[in-house]
C-alpha positions in Angstrom: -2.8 -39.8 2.6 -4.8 -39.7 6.0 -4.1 -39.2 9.2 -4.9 -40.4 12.2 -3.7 -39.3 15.6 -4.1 -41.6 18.2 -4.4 -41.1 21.9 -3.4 -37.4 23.0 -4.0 -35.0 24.8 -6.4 -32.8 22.2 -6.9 -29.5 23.6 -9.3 -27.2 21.4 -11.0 -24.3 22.8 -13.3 -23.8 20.2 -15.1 -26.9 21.5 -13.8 -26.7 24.8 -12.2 -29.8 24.4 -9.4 -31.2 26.8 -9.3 -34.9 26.9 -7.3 -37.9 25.8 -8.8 -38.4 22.2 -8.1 -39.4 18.4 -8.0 -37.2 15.6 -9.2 -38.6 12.1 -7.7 -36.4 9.3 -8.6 -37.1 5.5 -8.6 -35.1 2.6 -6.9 -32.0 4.7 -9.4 -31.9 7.3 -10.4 -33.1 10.5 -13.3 -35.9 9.7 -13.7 -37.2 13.5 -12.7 -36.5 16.8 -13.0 -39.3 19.2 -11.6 -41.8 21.9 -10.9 -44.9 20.6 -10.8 -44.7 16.3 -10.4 -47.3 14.9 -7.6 -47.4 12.4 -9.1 -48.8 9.5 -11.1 -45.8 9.7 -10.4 -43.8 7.0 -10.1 -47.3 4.7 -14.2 -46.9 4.0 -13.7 -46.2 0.5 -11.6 -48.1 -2.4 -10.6 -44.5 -3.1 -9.3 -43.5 0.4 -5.4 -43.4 0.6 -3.6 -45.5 2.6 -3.7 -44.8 6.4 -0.6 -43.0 8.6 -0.7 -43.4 12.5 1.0 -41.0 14.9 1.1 -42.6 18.5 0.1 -39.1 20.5 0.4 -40.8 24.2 1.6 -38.5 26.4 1.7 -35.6 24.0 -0.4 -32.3 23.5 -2.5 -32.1 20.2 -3.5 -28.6 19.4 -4.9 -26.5 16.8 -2.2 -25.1 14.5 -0.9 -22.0 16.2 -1.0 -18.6 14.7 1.6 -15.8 14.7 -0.3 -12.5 14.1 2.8 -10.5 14.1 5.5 -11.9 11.9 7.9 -10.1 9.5 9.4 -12.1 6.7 11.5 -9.0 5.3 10.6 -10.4 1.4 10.5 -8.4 -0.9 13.1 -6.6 -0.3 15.1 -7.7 2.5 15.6 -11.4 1.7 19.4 -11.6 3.2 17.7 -11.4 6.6 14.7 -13.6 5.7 12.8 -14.9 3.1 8.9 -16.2 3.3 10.6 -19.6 2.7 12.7 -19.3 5.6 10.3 -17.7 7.6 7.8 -20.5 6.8 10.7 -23.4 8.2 10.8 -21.6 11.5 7.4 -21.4 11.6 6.8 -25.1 11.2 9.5 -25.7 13.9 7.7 -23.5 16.7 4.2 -25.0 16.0 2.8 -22.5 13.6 0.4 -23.3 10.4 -1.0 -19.7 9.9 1.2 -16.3 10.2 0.5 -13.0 9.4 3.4 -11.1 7.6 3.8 -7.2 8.3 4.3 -4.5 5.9 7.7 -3.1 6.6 9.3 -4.6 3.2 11.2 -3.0 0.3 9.0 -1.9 -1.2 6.3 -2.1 1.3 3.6 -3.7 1.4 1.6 -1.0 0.3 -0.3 -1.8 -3.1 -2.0 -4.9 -4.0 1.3 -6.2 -6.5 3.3 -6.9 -3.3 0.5 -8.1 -1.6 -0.3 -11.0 -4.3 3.5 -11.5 -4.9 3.7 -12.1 -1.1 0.9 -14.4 -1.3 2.7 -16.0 -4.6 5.7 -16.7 -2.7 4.1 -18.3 -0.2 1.8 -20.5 -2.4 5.2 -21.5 -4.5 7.0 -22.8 -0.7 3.8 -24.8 0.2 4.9 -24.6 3.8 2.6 -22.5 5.7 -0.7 -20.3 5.5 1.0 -17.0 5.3 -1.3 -14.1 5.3 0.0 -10.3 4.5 -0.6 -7.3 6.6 -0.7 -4.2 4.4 0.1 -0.8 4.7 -2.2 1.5 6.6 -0.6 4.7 4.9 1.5 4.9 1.8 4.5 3.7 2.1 4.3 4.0 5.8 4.5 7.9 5.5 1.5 8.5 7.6 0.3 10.9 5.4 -2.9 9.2 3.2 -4.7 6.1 3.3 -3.5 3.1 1.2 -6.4 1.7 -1.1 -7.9 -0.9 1.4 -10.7 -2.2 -0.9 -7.7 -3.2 -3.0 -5.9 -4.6 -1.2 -8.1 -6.9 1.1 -9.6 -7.9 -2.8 -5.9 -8.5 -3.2 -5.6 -11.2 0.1 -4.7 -8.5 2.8 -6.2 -9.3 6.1 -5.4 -6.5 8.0 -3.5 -3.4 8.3 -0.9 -1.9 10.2 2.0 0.8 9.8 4.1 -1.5 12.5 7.2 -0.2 13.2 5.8 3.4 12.6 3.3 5.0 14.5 0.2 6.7 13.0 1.1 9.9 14.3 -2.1 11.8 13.4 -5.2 11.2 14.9 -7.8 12.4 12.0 -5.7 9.1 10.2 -5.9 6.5 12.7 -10.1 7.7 12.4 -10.4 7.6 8.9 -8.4 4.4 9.0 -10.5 2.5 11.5 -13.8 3.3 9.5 -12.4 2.7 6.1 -11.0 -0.8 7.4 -14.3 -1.3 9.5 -16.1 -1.3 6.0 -14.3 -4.3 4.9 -14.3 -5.8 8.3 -10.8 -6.0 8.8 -8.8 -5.3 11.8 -6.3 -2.1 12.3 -3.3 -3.3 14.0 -1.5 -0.2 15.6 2.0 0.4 16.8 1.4 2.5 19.7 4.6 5.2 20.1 4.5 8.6 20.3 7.3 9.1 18.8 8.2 12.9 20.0 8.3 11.0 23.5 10.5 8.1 22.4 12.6 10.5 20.0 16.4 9.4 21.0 15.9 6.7 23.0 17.5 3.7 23.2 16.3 1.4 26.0 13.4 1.7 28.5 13.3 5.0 31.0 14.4 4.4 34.4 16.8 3.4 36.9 18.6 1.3 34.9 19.1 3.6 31.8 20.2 6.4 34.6 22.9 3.7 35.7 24.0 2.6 32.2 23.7 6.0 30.9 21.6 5.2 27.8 18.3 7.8 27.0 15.3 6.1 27.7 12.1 5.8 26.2 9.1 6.6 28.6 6.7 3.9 29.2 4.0 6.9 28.7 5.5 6.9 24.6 3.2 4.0 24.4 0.7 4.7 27.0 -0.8 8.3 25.2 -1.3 6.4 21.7 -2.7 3.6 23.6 -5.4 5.8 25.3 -5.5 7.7 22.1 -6.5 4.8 19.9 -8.8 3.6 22.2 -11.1 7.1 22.7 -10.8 6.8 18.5 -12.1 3.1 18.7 -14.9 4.0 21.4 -16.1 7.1 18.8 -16.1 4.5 15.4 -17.5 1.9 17.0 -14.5 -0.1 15.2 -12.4 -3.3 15.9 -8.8 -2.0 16.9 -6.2 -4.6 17.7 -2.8 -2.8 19.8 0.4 -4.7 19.0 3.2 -5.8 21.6 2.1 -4.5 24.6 4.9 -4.0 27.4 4.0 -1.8 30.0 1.4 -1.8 33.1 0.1 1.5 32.2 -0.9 0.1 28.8 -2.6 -3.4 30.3 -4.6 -0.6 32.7 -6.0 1.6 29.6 -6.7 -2.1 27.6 -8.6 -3.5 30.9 -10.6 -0.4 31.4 -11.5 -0.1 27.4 -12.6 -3.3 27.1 -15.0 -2.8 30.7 -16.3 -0.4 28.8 -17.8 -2.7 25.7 -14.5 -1.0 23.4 -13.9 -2.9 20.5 -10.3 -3.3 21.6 -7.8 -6.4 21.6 -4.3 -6.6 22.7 -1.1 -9.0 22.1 2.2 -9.3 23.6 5.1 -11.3 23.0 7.3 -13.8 25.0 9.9 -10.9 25.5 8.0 -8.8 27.6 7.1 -11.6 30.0 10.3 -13.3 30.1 12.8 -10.2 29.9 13.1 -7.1 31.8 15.3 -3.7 31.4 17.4 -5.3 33.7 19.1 -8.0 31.0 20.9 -4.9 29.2 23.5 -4.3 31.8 26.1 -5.7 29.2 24.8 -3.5 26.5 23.9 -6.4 24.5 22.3 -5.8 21.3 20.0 -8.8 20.8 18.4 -7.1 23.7 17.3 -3.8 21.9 13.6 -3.8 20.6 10.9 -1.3 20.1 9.0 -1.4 22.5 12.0 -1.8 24.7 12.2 -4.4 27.5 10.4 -2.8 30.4 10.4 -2.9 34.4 10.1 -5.8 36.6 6.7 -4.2 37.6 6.0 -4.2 34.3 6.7 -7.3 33.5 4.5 -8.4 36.0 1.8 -6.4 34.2 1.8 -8.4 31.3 1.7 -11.4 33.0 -2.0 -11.0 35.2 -3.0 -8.9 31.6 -2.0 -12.3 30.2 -4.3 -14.2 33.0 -7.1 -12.1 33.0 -7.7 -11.9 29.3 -6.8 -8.0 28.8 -4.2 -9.1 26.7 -5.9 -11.5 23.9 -2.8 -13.0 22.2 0.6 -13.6 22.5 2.5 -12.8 19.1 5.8 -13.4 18.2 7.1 -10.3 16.7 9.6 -11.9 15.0 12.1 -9.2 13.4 15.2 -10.6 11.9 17.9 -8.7 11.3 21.5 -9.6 10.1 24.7 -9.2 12.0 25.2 -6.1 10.1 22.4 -4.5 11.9 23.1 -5.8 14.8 26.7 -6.1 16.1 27.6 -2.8 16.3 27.6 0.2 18.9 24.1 -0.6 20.8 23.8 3.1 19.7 23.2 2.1 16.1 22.2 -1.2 16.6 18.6 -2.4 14.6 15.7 -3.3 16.5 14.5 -6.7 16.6 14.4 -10.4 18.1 13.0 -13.5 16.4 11.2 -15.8 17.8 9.3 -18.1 15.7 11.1 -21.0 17.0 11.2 -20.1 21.3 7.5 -18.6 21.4 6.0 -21.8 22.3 8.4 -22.9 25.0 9.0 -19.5 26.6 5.1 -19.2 26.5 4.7 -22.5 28.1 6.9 -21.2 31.4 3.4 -19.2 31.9 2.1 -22.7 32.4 5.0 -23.8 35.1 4.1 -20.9 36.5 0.7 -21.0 37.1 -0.4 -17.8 35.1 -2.4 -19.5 32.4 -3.5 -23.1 31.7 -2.8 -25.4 28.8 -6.5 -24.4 26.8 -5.7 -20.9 28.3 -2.4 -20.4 26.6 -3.4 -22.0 23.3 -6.6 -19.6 23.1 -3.6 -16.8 23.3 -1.3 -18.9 20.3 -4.1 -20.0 18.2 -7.8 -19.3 18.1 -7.7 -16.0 19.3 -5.3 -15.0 17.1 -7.6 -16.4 14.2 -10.9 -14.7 15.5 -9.0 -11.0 15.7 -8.1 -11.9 12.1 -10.8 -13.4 11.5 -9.3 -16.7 10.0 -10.9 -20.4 9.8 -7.8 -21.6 12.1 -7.7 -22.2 15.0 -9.5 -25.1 15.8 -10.0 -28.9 15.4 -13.8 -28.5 14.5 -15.0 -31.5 12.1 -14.6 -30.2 8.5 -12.2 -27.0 9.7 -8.6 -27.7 7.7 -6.5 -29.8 9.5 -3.6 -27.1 10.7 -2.2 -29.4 13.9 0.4 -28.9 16.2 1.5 -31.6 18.7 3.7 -31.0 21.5 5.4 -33.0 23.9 5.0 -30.8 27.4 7.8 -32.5 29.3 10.7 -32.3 26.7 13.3 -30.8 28.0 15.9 -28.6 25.4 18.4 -25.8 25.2 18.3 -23.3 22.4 21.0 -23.6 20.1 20.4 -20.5 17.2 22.8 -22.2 15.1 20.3 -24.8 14.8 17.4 -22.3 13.6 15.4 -22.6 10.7 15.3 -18.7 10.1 18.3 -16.8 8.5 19.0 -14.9 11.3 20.3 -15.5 14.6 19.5 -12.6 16.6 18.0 -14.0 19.7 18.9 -13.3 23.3 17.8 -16.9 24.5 20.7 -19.2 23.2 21.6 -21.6 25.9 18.4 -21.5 27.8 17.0 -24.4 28.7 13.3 -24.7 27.9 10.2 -27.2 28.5 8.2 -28.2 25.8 9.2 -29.2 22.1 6.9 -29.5 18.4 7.5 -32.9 17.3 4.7 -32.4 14.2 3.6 -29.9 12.2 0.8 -30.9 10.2 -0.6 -27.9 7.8 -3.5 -28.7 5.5 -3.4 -32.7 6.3 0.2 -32.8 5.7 3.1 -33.1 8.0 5.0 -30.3 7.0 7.4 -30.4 10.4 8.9 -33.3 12.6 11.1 -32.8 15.1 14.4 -34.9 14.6 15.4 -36.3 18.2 
């Protein structure tokens, strides 16, 4: 079937493109971009399949988004999520392409779990799912997984997230090993002889609540420490979920000074503070933990100025087991597939980043620190398409989620800015049921 969308809003900037336009869509790609299409279109041919419309007025057509940090907790972990639920919530927050982490049972650390992951995904049919792999055997940070393997094997980057790469001669070897593939090392900055014990972000409030904190200088060190490592290899490092200023500081500077460096952040860090946890609640706990207000403030210009490349999800689902208990022993984690988009959009409200602005962060930049064909409506680029209606107003209701779990800390909230499509490949994978 083709598609063809008529009279949005298309905002692409790959082509710098922000203007009420049509979108032509046969075979599973974009064919034409232009005002005024007419719909017998794509009935040139006797072979052409018969013609869908979507009225767009007053909606926001938009690349596909894509998550860069998502974990689907399959193999291994499939009573908190499975790549087919992951792929649903996906589709309902505006996301064609994510990229799965490594932190699985087993992980994700040999090329048979990174072609079963990619199976998996293939058998659902729901969204481009790409696997992070393993950085060090299983996660140990002791020696390098095979990464000539596993990119051969469909890996597209790698990371250790949710472990720091404590040793430095590593985090070298690993950036030139994956720079001879040309893939990206995602790190989890933590120093985790500084974090060791804590529970919730150092400060004021942790004094007052008497919980041990975790120093925003934890992530700071292995921030500037993976940068000088960058700066001597020459090689593309990517930090993951930035939250502090200090961080956004060393990013700004590094990339002033021609580093190879990118940065993400996720809606948390912008939208929550250390503040929220005054009630101990345990949808709250994450690492990195919620920062400062000054911090949080941080992220935002970061977010503005372009320090900070991407905002990423981080979606970590965990059951109740994990999570209601004693905040003590409480897992760490929030999803977020389905809020990203309209807690990213309060950005917009709020004058911090525009419409292109905030898609470059949810979709093509994403795709070039990947380096994916997503990203964009380009002629002949697959036809991955989120459309949006800006002014719909909702509340979040986590029983009505898409992913297994529930643990999010934004139930009831009332948010701007709903999916109504998902379109993956040419197909409409998603529509929102009003």
């Amino acid at each position: 079937m083709s598609l063809l969308i008529k009279g949005g809003r298309v905002v692409d900037p790959s082509q710098g493109l922000d203007a009420k336009m049509d979108i032509l869509v046969e075979n599973g790609k974009i064919s034409k971009i232009g005002k005024d299409l007419p719909d017998g279109g794509a009935k040139a041919s006797r072979k052409a399949p018969a013609l869908q419309v979507i009225d767009a007025r007053n909606l926001l057509v938009l690349p596909g988004l894509v998550d860069m940090h998502t974990h689907l907790r399959e193999p291994g972990y499939e009573y908190k999520e499975t790549i087919e639920t992951g792929s649903q919530a996906a589709l309902a927050g505006g996301f064609t392409s994510i990229a799965c982490m490594p932190n699985t049972d087993p992980i994700n650390d040999n090329r048979s779990v990174t072609e079963f992951i990619i199976r998996q995904a293939a058998k659902c049919g729901l969204v481009n799912v790409y696997p992070v792999a393993a950085i060090s055997k299983g996660s140990e940070g002791k020696g390098l997984t095979e990464f000539g393997d596993l990119v051969e094997a469909g890996a597209v980057a790698f990371s250790d997230d949710g472990k720091p790469v404590m040793t430095g001669g590593l985090m070298r070897r690993a950036l030139e090993y994956a720079g001879s593939f040309g893939t990206p090392i995602l790190s989890h900055c933590e120093d985790a002889t500084l974090s060791a014990g804590g529970l919730m972000n150092e400060g004021l409030t942790s004094t007052e609540l008497g919980l041990p904190g975790i120093p925003s200088i934890s992530e700071e060190v292995m921030v500037a420490r993976d940068i000088l490592i960058a700066a001597y290899t020459e090689a593309a490092l990517h930090i993951c979920h930035v939250s502090t200023a200090g961080s956004v500081d060393l990013i700004r500077d590094a990339k002033r000074r021609g580093v190879r460096v990118t940065a993400e952040t996720a809606p948390h860090y912008f939208c929550l503070s250390e503040e929220a946890l005054t009630e101990f609640d345990t949808r709250l706990k994450m690492n990195p933990p919620l920062r400062s207000t000054a911090d949080v403030a941080a992220i935002k210009k970061g977010l503005g100025d372009g320090t900070l490349d991407a905002i990423a999800t981080d979606h970590a689902p965990q059951s109740p087991i994990e999570k209601e208990v004693e905040f003590e022993y409480a897992a760490n984690g929030i999803i977020g597939l389905e809020t990203s988009l309209g807690l990213s959009l309060r950005l917009v409200d709020e004058g911090v980043l525009t419409i292109p602005q905030l898609v470059e962060r949810m979709s093509l930049n994403p795709a070039k620190i990947l380096r994916l064909n997503k990203g964009t409506l380009k002629p002949g680029a697959d036809a991955d398409i989120a459309i949006i209606d800006p002014g719909k107003v909702w509340t979040v209701d986590v029983r009505k989620f898409r992913s297994k779990s529930r643990n999010s800390p934004f139930g009831g909230w009332p948010l701007k800015g709903k999916v109504t499509h998902t379109i993956v490949g040419g197909i409409i994978k998603y529509t929102e049921q009003l």
